[in-house]
C-alpha positions as CSV (number, residue, x, y, z in Angstrom):
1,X,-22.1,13.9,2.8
2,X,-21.9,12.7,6.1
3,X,-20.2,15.6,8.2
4,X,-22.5,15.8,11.3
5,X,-23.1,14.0,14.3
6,X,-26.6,14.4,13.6
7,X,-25.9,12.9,10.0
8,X,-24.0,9.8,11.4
9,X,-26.6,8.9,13.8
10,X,-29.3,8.9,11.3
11,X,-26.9,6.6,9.0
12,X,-25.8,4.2,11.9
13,X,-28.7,2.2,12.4
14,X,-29.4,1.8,8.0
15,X,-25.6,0.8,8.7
16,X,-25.9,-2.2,11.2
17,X,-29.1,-3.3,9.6
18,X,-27.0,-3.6,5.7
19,X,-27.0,-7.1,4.5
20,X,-23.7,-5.9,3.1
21,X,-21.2,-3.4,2.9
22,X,-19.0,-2.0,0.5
23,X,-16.0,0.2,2.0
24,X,-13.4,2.4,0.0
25,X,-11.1,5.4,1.1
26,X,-9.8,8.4,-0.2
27,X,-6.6,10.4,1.0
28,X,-4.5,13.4,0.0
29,X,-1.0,11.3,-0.4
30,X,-0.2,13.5,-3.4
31,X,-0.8,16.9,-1.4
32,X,0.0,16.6,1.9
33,X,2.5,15.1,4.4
34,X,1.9,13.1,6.2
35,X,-0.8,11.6,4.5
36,X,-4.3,11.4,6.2
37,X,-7.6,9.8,5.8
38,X,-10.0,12.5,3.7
39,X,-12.9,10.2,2.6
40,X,-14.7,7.1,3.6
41,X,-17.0,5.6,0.4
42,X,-19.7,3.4,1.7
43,X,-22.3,1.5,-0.8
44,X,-25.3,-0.4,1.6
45,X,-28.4,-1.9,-0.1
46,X,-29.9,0.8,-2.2
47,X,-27.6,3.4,-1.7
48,X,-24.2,5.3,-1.2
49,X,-22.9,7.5,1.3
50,X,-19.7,9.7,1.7
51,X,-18.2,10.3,5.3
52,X,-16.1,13.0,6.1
53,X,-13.6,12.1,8.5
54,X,-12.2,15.5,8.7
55,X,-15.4,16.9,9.8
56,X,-15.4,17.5,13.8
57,X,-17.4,14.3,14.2
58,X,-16.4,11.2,16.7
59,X,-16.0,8.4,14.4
60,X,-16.1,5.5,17.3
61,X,-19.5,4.6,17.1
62,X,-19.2,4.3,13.1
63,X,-15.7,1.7,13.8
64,X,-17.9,-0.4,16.3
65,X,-20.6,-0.9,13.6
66,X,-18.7,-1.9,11.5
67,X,-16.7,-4.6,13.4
68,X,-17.5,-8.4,13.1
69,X,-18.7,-7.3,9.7
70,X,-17.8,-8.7,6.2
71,X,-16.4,-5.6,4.3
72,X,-16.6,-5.8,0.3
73,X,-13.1,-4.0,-1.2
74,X,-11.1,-3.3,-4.2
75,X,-7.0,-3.7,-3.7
76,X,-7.4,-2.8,0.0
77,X,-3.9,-2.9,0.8
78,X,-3.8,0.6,0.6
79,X,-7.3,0.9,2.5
80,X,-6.5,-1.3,5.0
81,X,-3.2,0.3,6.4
82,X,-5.0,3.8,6.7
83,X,-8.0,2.7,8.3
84,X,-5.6,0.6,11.0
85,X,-3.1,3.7,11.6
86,X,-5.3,6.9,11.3
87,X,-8.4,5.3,12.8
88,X,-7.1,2.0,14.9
89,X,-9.6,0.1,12.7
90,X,-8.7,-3.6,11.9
91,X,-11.9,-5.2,9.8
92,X,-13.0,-8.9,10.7
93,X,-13.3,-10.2,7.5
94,X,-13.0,-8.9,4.2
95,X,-13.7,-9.9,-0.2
96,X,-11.2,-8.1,-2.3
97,X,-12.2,-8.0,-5.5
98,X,-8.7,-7.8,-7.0
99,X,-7.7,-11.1,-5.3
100,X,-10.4,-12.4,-6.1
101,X,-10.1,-11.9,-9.9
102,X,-6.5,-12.5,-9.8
103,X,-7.4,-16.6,-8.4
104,X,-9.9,-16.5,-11.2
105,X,-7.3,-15.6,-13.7
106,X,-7.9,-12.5,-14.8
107,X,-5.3,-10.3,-16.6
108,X,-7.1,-6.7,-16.3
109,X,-8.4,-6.5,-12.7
110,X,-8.2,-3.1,-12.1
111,X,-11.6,-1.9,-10.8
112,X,-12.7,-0.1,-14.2
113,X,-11.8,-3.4,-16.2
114,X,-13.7,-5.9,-13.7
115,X,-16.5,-3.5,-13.5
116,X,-16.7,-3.4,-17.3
117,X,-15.7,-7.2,-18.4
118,X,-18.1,-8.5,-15.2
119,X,-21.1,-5.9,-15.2
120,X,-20.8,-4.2,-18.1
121,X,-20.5,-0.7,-17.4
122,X,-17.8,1.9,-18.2
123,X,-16.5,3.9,-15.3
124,X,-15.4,7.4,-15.8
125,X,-11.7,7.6,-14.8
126,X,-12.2,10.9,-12.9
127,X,-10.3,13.1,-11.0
128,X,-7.8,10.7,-9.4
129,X,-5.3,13.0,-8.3
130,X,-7.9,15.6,-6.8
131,X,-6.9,16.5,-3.4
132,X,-9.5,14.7,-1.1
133,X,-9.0,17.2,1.9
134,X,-10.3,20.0,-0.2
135,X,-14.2,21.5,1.0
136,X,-16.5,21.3,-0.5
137,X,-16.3,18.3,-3.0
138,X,-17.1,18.9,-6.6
139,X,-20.2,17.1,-8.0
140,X,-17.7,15.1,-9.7
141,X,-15.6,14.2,-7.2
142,X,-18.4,13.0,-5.3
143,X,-19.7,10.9,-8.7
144,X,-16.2,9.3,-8.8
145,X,-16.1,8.3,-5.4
146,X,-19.2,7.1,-5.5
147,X,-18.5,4.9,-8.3
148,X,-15.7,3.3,-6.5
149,X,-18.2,1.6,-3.9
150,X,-21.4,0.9,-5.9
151,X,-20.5,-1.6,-8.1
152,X,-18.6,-3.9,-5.8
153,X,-21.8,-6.0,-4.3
154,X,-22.9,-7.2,-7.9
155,X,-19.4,-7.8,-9.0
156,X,-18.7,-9.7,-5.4
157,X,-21.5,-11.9,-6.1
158,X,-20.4,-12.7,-9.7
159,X,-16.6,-13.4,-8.7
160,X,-18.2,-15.6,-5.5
161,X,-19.8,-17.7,-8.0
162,X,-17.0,-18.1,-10.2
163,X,-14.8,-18.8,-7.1
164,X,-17.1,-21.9,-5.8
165,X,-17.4,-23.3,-9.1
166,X,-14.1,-23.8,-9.5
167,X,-13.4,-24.9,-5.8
168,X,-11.2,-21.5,-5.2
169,X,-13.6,-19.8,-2.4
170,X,-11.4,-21.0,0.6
171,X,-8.2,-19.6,-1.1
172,X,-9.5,-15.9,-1.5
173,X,-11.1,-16.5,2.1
174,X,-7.3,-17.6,3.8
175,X,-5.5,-14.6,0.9
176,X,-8.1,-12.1,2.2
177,X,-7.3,-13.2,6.2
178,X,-3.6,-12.8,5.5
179,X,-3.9,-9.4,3.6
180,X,-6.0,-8.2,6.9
181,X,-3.8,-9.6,9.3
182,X,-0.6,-8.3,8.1
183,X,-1.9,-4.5,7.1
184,X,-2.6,-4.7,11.3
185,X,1.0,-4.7,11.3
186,X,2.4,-1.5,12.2
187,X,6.7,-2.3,12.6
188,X,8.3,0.6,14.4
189,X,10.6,3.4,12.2
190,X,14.1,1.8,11.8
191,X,16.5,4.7,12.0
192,X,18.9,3.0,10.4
193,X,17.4,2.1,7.3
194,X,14.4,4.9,7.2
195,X,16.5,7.3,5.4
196,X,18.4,4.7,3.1
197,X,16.5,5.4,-0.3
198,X,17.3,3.6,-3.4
199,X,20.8,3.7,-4.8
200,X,22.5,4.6,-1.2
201,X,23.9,1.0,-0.9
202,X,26.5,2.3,-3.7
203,X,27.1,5.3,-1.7
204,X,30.7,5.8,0.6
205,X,30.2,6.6,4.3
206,X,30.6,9.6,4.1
207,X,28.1,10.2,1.1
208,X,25.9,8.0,3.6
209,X,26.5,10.5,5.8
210,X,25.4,14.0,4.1
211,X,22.3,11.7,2.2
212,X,21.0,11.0,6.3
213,X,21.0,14.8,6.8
214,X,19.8,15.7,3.5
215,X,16.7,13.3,4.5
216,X,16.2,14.3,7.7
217,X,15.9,17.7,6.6
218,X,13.5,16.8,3.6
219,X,11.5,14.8,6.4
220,X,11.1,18.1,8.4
221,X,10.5,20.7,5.9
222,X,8.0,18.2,3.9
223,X,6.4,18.0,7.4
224,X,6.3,21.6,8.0
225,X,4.8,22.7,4.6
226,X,2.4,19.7,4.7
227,X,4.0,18.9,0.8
228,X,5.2,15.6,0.0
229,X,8.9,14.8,0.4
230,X,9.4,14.3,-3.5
231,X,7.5,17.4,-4.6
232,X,10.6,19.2,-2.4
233,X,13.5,17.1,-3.7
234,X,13.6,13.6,-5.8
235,X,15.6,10.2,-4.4
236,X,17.8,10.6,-6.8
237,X,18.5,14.2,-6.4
238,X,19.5,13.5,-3.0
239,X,21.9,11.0,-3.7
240,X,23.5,13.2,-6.2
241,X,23.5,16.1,-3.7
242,X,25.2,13.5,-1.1
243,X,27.9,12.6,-3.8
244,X,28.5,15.9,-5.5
245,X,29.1,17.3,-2.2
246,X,31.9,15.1,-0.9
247,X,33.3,15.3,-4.2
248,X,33.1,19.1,-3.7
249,X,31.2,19.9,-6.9
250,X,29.0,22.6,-7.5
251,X,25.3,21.7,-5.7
252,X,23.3,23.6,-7.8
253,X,22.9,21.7,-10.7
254,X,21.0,19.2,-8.6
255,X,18.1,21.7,-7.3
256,X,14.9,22.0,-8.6
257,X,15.3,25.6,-11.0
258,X,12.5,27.3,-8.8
259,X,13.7,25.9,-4.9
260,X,13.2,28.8,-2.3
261,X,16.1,30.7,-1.3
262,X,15.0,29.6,2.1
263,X,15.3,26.0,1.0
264,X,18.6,26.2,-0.7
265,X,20.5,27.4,2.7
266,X,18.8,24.5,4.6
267,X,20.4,22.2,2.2
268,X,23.9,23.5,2.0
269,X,23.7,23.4,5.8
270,X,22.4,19.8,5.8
271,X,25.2,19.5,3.7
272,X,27.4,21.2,6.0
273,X,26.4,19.2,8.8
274,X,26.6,15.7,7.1
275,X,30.5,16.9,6.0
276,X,31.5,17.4,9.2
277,X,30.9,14.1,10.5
278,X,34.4,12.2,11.6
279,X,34.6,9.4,9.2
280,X,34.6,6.8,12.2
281,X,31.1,8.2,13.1
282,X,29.7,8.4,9.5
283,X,27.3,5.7,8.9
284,X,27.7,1.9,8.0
285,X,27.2,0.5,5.1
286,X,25.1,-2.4,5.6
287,X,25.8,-5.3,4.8
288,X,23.3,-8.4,4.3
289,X,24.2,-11.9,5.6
290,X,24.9,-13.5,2.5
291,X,23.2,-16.8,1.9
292,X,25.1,-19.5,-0.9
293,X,22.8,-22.5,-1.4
294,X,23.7,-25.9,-1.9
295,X,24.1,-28.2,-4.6
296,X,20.7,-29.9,-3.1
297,X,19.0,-26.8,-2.6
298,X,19.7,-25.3,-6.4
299,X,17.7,-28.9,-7.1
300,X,14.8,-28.1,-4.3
301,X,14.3,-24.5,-6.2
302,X,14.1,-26.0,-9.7
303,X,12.0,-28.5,-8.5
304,X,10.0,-26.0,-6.7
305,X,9.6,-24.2,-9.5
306,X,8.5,-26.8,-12.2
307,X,6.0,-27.8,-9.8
308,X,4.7,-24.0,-9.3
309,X,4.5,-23.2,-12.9
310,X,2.9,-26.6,-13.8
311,X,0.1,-26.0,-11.1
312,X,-0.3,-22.3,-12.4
313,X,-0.6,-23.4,-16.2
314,X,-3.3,-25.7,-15.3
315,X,-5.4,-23.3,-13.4
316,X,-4.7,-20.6,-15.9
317,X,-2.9,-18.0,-12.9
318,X,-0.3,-16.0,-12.4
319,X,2.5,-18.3,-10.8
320,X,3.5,-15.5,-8.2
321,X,0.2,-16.4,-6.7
322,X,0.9,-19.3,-5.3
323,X,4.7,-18.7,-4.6
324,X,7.0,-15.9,-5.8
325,X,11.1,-16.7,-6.3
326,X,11.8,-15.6,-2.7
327,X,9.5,-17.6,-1.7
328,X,10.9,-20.9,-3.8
329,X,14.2,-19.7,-2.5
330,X,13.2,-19.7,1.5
331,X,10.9,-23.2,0.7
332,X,14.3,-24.6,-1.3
333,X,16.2,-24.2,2.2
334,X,16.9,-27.2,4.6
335,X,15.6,-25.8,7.4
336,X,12.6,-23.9,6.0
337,X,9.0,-24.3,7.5
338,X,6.6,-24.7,4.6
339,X,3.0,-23.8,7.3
340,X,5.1,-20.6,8.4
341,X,5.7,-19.4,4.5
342,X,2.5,-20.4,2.6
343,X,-1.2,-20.2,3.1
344,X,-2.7,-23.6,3.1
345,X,-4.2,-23.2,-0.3
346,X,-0.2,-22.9,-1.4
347,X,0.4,-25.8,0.3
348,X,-1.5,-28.2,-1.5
349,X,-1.0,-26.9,-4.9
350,X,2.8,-27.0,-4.1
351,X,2.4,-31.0,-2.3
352,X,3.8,-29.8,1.2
């Protein structure tokens, strides 16, 4: 493990000189809030490391080694969006492997069924929901993570080949681009819609309004026990708390059977607070700009759509990957710009 600044200059230099490198990441989502970077997985020609970025080391000379590099990942999504907001780290290029199998076809591309299909090996599922910010790592923690890295250069040069045959290496290179590019995307907190959770558009406005206090005060006391906002109280739970409340039923029904005493007064004042709102100052509820195509348009989409599923039936993918039915809906519009909604590979499999 890589916990030193001793450590990380002896790796730096095996690091520049790498023909490749694999990347993964491990955080501790399920135990903490907010979530933060606990593990950086890094395979180089004959070997693997583990860095700790919660170790008191400066990670800036690691960042600048790595940029201009081509980093091998699995379903970096994820990856991606921590490196860029914990660490400022946007990669130059990257090869997912999950887009790539995914162009190729393939129905099971999870990591352990491309490893197994592709190389032949069987993965150990491992200790997934281990909390990652826990010292010292078990052996098997460090096996697991381990694993997640050193298989990715032998399974990257299988799904390369398999992408030039079949004249697909451009599209995973313009998906991958656009996967980087918008994971740099970090939009600003919308305080109108941050606390809107699923099933609030139902709600009246002044539900709306004890559901914003409920979730500001989940947001703060998940924040101040470092626990996830769920593990305190569930989506749902909070609209029913919301609705029970201006309905004047009974609250308690709706808390977890072991919620702090401590807890339960915070509520029933968040409660409190949200109640004594003036209607004219409760909450909106919002309303979309509703959008009722034309006669022409219903014919675009279908057409749209024939076309899509004929092209994806032929190369043996999942339609979705070269548009999904928002997409055909936005492309089906008069005034839609084809260059600004598809990636060029779309493009010509669509004719625009």
């Amino acid at each position: 493990m890589i916990d030193t600044t001793n450590r990380l200059v002896d790796f730096l230099p095996h690091l520049r000189a790498a023909e490749w490198i694999a990347l993964d990441t491990e955080a501790d989502s399920l135990h903490a809030y907010p979530a933060k970077l606990c593990l950086l997985q890094f395979s180089l020609p004959g070997t693997d490391v583990l860095v700790d970025p919660l170790a008191d080391v400066d990670l800036t000379p690691l960042w600048e080694a790595l940029r201009g590099r081509e980093l091998l990942l699995h379903g970096s999504d994820y990856d991606l969006r921590l490196l860029r907001e914990h660490h400022n780290f946007v990669p130059h290029r990257i090869f997912d492997t999950m887009i790539a199998a995914r162009l190729l076809g393939v129905m099971k591309f999870g990591l352990q069924d491309l490893v197994a299909q592709t190389l032949g090996v069987t993965l150990e599922k491992g200790p997934q929901k281990a909390d990652w910010a826990k010292r010292p790592l078990t052996q098997r923690m460090e096996d697991y993570a381990r694993n997640d890295t050193r298989y990715l250069h032998p399974l990257v040069t299988r799904l390369r080949e398999q992408l030039t045959t079949k004249g697909r290496l451009a599209w995973l290179e313009q998906s991958c681009a656009a996967l980087v590019t918008e994971c740099a995307i970090v939009p600003p907190p919308d305080p109108e819609r941050e606390w809107r959770t699923k099933g609030s558009a139902r709600l009246t406005r002044e539900e709306l309004a004890v559901l914003r206090e409920l979730w500001h005060w989940r947001e703060s006391e998940a924040t101040r026990s470092n626990r996830p906002p769920f593990f305190l109280l569930s989506h749902e739970a909070l609209l029913h708390l919301a609705i029970a409340a201006v309905d004047d039923a009974p609250l308690d029904q709706f808390l977890p059977h072991r919620f702090a005493p401590h807890r339960r007064d915070a509520v029933l004042r968040a409660v409190a607070r949200g109640l004594a709102i003036p209607l004219a100052e409760c909450p909106h509820k919002l309303r979309g700009v509703a959008y009722h195509p034309t006669d022409a348009e219903h014919a675009r989409f279908d057409r749209f759509k024939s076309i899509r599923d004929r092209r994806a039936a032929e190369l043996a993918i999942d339609p979705t990957l070269i548009a999904s039915k928002q997409m055909l809906e936005w492309l089906s519009r008069k005034t839609s710009e084809p260059a600004a909604l598809l990636l060029p590979w779309q493009r010509e499999l669509m004719g625009l």
